[in-house]
PyMOL CGO cylinders between C-alpha atoms (Angstrom):
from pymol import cmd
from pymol.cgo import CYLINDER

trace = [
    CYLINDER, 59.08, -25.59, -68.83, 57.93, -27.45, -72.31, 0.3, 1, 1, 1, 1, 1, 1,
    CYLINDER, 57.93, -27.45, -72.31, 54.63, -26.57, -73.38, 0.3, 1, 1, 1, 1, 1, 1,
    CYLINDER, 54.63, -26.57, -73.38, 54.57, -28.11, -76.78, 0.3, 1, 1, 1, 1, 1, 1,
    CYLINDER, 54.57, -28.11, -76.78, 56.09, -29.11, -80.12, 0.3, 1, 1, 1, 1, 1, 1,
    CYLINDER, 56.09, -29.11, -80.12, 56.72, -27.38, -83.19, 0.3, 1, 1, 1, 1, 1, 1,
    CYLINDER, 56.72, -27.38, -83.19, 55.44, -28.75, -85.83, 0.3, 1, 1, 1, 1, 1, 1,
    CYLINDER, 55.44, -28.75, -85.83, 55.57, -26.34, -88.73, 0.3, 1, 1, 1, 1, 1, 1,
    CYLINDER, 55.57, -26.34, -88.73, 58.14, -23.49, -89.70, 0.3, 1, 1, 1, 1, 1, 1,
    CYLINDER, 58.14, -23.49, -89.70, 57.69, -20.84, -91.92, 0.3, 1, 1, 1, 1, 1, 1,
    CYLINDER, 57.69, -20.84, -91.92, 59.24, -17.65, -92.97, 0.3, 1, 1, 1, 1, 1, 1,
    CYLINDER, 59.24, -17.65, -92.97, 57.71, -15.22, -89.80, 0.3, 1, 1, 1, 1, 1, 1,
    CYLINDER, 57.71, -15.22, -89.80, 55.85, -17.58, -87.97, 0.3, 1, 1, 1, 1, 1, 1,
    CYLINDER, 55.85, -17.58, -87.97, 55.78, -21.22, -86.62, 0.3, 1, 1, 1, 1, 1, 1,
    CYLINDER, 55.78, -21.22, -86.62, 52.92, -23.50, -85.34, 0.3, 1, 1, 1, 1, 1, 1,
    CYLINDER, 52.92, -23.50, -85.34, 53.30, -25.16, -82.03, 0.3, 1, 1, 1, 1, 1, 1,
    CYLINDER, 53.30, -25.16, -82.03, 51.34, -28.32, -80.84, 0.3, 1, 1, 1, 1, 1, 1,
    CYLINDER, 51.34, -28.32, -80.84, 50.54, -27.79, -77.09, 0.3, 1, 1, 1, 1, 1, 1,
    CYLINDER, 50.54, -27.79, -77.09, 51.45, -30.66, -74.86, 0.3, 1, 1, 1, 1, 1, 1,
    CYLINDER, 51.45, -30.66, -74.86, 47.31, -30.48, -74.25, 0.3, 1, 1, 1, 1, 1, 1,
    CYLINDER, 47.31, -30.48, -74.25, 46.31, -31.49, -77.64, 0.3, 1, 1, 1, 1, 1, 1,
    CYLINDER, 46.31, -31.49, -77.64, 44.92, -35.28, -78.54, 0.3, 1, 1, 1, 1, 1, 1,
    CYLINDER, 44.92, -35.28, -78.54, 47.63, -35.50, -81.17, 0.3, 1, 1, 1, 1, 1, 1,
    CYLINDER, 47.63, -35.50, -81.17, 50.71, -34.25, -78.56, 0.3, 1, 1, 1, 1, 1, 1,
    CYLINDER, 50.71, -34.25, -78.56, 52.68, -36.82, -76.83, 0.3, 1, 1, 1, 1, 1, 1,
    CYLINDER, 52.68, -36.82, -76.83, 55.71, -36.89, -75.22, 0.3, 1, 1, 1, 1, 1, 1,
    CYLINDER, 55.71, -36.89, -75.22, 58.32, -39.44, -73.35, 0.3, 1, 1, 1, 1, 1, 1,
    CYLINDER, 58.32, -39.44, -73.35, 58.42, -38.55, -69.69, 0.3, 1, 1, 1, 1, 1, 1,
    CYLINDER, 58.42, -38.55, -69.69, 60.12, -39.48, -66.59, 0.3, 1, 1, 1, 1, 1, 1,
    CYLINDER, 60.12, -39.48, -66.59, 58.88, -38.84, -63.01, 0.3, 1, 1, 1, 1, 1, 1,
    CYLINDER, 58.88, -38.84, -63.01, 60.77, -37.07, -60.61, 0.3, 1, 1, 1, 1, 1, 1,
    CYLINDER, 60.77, -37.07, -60.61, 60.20, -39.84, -57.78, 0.3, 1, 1, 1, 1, 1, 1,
    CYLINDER, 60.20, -39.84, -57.78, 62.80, -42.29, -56.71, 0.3, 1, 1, 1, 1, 1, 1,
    CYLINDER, 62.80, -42.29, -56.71, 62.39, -45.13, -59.63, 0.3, 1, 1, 1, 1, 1, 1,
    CYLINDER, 62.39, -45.13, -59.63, 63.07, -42.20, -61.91, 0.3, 1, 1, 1, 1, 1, 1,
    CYLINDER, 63.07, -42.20, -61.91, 59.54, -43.81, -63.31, 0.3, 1, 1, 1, 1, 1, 1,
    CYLINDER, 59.54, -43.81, -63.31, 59.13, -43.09, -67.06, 0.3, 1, 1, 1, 1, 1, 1,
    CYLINDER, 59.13, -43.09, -67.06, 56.01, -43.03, -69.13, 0.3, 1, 1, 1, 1, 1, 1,
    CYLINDER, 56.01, -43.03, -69.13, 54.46, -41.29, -71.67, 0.3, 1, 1, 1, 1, 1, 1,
    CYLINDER, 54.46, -41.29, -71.67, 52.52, -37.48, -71.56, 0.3, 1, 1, 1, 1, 1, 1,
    CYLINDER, 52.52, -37.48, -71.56, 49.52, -37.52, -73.56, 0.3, 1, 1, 1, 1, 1, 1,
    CYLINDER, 49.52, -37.52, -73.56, 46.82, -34.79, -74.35, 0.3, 1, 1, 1, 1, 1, 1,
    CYLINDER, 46.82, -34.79, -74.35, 43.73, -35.46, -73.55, 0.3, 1, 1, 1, 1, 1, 1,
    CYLINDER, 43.73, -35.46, -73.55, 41.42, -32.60, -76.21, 0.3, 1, 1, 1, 1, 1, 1,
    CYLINDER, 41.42, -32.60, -76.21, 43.35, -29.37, -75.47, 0.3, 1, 1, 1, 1, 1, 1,
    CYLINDER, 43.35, -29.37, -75.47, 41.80, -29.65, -71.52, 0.3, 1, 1, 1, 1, 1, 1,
    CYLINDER, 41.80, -29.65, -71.52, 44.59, -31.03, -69.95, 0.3, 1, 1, 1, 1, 1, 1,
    CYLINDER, 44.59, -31.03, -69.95, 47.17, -33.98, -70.15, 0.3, 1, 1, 1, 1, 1, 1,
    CYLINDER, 47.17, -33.98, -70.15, 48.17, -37.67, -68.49, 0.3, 1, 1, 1, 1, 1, 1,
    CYLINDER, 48.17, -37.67, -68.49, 50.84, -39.86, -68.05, 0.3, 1, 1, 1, 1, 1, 1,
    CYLINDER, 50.84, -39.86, -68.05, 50.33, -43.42, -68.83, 0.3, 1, 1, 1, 1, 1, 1,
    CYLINDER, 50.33, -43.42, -68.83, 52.32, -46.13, -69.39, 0.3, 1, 1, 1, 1, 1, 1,
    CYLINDER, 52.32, -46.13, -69.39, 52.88, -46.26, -65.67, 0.3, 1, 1, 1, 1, 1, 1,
    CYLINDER, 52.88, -46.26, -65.67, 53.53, -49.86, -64.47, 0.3, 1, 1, 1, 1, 1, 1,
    CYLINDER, 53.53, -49.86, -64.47, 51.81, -50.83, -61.60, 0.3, 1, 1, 1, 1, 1, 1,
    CYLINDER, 51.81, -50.83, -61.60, 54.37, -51.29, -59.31, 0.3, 1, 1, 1, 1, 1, 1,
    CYLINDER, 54.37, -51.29, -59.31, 55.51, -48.01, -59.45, 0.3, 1, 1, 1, 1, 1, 1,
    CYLINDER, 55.51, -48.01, -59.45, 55.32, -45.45, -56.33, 0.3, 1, 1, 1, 1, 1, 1,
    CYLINDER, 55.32, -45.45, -56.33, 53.46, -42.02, -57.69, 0.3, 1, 1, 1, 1, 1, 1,
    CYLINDER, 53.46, -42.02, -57.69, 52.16, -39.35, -55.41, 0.3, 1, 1, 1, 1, 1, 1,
    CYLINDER, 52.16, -39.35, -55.41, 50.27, -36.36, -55.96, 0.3, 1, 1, 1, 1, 1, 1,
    CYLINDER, 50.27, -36.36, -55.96, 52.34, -33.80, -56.26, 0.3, 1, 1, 1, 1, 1, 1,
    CYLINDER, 52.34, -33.80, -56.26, 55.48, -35.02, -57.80, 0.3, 1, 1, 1, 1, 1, 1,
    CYLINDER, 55.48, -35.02, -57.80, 57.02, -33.27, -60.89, 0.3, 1, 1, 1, 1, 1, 1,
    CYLINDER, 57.02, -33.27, -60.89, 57.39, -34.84, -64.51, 0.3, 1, 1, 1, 1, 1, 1,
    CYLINDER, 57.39, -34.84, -64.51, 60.63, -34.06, -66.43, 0.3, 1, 1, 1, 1, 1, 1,
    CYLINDER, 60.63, -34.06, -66.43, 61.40, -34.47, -70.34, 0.3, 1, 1, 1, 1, 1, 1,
    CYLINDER, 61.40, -34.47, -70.34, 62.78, -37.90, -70.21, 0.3, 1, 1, 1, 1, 1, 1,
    CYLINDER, 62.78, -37.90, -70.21, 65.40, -37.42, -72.97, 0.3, 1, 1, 1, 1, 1, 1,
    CYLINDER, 65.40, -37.42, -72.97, 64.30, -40.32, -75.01, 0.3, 1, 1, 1, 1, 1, 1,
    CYLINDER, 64.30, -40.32, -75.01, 62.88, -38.65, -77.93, 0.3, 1, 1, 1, 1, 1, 1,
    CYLINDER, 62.88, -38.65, -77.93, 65.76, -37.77, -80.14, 0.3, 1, 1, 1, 1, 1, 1,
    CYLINDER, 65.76, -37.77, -80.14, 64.97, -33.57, -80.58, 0.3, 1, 1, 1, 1, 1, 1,
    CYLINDER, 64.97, -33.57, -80.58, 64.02, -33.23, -76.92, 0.3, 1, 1, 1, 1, 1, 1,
    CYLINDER, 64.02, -33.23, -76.92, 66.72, -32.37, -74.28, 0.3, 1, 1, 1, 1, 1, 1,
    CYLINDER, 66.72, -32.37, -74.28, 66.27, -34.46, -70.90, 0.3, 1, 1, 1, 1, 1, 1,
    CYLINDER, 66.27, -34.46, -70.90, 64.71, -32.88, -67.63, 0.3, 1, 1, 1, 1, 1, 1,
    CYLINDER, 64.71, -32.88, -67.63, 62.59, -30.04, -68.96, 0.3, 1, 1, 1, 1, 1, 1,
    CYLINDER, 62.59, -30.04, -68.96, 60.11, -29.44, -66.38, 0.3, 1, 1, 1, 1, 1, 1,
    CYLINDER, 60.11, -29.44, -66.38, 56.54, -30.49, -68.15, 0.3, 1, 1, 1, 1, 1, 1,
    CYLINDER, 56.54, -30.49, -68.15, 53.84, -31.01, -65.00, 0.3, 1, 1, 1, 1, 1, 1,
    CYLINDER, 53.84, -31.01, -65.00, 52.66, -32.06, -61.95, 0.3, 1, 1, 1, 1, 1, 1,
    CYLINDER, 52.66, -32.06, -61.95, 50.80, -35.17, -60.77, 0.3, 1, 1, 1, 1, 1, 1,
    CYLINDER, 50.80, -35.17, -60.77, 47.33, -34.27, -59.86, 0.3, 1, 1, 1, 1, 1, 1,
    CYLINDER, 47.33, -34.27, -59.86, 46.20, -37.02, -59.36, 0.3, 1, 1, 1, 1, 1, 1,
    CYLINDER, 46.20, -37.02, -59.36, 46.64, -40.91, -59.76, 0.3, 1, 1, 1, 1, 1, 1,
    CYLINDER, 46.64, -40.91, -59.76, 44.20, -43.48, -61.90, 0.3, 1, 1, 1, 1, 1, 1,
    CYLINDER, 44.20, -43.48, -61.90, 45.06, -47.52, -60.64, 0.3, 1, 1, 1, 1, 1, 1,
    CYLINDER, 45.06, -47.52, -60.64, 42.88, -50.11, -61.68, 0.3, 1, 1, 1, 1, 1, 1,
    CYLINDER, 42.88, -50.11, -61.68, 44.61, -53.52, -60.29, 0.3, 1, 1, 1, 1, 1, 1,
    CYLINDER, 44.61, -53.52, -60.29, 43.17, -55.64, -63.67, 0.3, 1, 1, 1, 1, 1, 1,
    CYLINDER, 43.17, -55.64, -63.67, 45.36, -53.21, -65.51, 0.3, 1, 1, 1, 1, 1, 1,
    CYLINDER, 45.36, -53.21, -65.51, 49.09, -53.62, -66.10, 0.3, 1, 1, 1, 1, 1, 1,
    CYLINDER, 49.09, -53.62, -66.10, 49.77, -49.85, -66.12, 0.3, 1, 1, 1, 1, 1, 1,
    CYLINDER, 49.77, -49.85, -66.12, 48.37, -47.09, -64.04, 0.3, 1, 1, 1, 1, 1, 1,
    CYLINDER, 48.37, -47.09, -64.04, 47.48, -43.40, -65.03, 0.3, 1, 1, 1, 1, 1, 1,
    CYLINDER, 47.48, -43.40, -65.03, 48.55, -40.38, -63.63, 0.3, 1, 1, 1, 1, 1, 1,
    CYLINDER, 48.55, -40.38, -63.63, 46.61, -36.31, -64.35, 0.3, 1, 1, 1, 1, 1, 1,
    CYLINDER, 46.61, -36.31, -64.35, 48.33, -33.83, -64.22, 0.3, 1, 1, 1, 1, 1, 1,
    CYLINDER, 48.33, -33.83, -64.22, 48.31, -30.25, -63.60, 0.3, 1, 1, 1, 1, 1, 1,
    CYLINDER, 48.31, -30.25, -63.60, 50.36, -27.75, -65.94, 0.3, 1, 1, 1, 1, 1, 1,
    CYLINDER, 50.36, -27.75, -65.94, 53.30, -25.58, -64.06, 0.3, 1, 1, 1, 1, 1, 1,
    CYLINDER, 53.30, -25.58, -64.06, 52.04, -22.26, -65.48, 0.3, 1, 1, 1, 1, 1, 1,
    CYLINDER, 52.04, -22.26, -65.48, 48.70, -21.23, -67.25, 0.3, 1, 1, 1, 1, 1, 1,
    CYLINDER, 48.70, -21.23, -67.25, 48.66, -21.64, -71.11, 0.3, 1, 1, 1, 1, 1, 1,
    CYLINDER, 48.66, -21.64, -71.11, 46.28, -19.17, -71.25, 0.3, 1, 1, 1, 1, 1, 1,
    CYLINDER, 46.28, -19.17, -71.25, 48.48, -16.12, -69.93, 0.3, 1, 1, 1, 1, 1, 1,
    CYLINDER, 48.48, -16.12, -69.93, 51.97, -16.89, -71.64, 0.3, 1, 1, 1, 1, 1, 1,
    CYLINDER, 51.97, -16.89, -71.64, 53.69, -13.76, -73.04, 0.3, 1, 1, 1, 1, 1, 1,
    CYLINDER, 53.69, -13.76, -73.04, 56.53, -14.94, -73.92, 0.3, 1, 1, 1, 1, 1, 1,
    CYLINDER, 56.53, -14.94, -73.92, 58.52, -18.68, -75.18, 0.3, 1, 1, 1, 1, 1, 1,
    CYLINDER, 58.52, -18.68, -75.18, 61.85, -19.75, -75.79, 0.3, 1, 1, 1, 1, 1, 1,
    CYLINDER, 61.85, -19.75, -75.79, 62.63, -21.97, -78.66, 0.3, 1, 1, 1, 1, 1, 1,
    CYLINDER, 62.63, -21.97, -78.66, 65.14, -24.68, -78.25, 0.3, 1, 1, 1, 1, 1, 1,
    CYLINDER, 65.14, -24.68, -78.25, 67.08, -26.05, -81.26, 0.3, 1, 1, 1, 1, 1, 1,
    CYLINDER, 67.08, -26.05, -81.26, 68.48, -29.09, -81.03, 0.3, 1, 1, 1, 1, 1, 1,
]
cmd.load_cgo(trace, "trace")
């Protein structure tokens, strides 16, 4: 399950950049028949969204959103969310998706570091 970036490494220690912060975003693909992709965004370190979505996309609640394997340092299908909920407006040309975090942020003991 990613939960965010690193974006600084030093000697005993390394800063991550949750997936729920404004500045953390991340290509995604939707585990839904269209293999849908969009993009993960933060939305204030309360929770995150997937937009990017076109239109004509199927989305329910529920489904799962995967790593897409776009981003060059980022391995494909790492588990990231769930859609909570979807956000259509028909003016738009892409529709929104919330979603809900696989496990808490709040109680994580311990992470695994991948190295590409």
């Amino acid at each position: 399950i990613m939960i965010g970036k690193i974006y600084s490494v030093y000697d005993t220690y390394s800063k991550v950049l949750l997936l729920i912060d404004n500045n953390s975003k991340v290509a995604a693909t939707i585990q839904n028949l269209d293999k849908t992709t969009g993009l993960v965004e933060g939305q204030f370190g309360l929770s995150f969204t997937m937009t990017n979505i076109p239109q004509d996309q199927e989305i329910n609640d529920g489904d799962l959103i995967v790593t897409s394997g776009l981003e060059g340092k980022i391995p494909k299908d790492l588990l990231i969310a769930q859609v909570d909920s979807v956000n259509q407006v028909e003016s738009e040309f892409f529709k929104t998706a919330l979603l809900s975090p696989i496990v808490s942020l709040d109680n994580l003991s311990y992470v695994l570091v991948i190295v590409p």
